[in-house]
C-alpha positions in Angstrom: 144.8 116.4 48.5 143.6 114.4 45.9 146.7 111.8 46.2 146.3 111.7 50.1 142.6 110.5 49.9 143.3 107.6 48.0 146.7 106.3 49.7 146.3 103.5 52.2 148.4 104.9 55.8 151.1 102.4 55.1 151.5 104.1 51.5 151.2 107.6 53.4 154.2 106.6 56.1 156.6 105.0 53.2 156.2 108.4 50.8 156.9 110.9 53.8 159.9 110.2 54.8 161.4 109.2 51.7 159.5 111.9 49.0 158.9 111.6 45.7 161.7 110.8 43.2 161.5 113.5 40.5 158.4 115.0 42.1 157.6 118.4 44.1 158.0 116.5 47.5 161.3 116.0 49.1 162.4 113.8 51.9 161.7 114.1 55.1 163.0 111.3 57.2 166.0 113.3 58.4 163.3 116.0 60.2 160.9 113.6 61.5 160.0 110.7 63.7 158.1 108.5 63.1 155.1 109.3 65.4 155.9 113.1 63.7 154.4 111.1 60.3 151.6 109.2 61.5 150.6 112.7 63.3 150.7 114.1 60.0 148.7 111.4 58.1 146.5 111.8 61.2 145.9 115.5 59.9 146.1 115.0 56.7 142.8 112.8 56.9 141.3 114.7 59.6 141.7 117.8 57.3 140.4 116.4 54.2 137.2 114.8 56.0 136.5 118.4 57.4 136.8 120.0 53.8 135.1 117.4 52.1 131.7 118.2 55.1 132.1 121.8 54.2 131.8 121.1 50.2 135.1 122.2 49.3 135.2 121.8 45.5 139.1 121.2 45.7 138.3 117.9 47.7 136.5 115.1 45.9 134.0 113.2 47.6 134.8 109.9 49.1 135.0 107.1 46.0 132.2 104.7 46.4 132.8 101.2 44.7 130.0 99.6 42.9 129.3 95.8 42.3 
């Protein structure tokens, strides 16, 4: 979930339906709507804030910026 914490929603919505070109992630716009993907970006943060409150190791902790 690594990759999902740091994409911006806009980022999220363009690689869903489209995949990743030579990656593990196909393409989904021909199975889902649009409100289908911001439901699962939706999740997708939802589920990585609740993992990240538990202390799941898998899930890094929110990336602070320093100045």
């Amino acid at each position: 979930m690594d990759g999902v914490m740091y994409s911006s929603d806009s980022s999220l919505f363009a690689t869903i339906p489209a995949g990743i070109p030579n990656g593990q992630m196909g393409a989904f716009a021909a199975s889902m709507t649009a409100d289908d993907i911001w439901k699962v970006i939706a999740f997708l943060r939802a589920e990585t804030m609740r993992r990240q409150a538990a202390g799941d190791p898998a899930v890094a902790p929110p990336r602070t910026t320093t100045q």
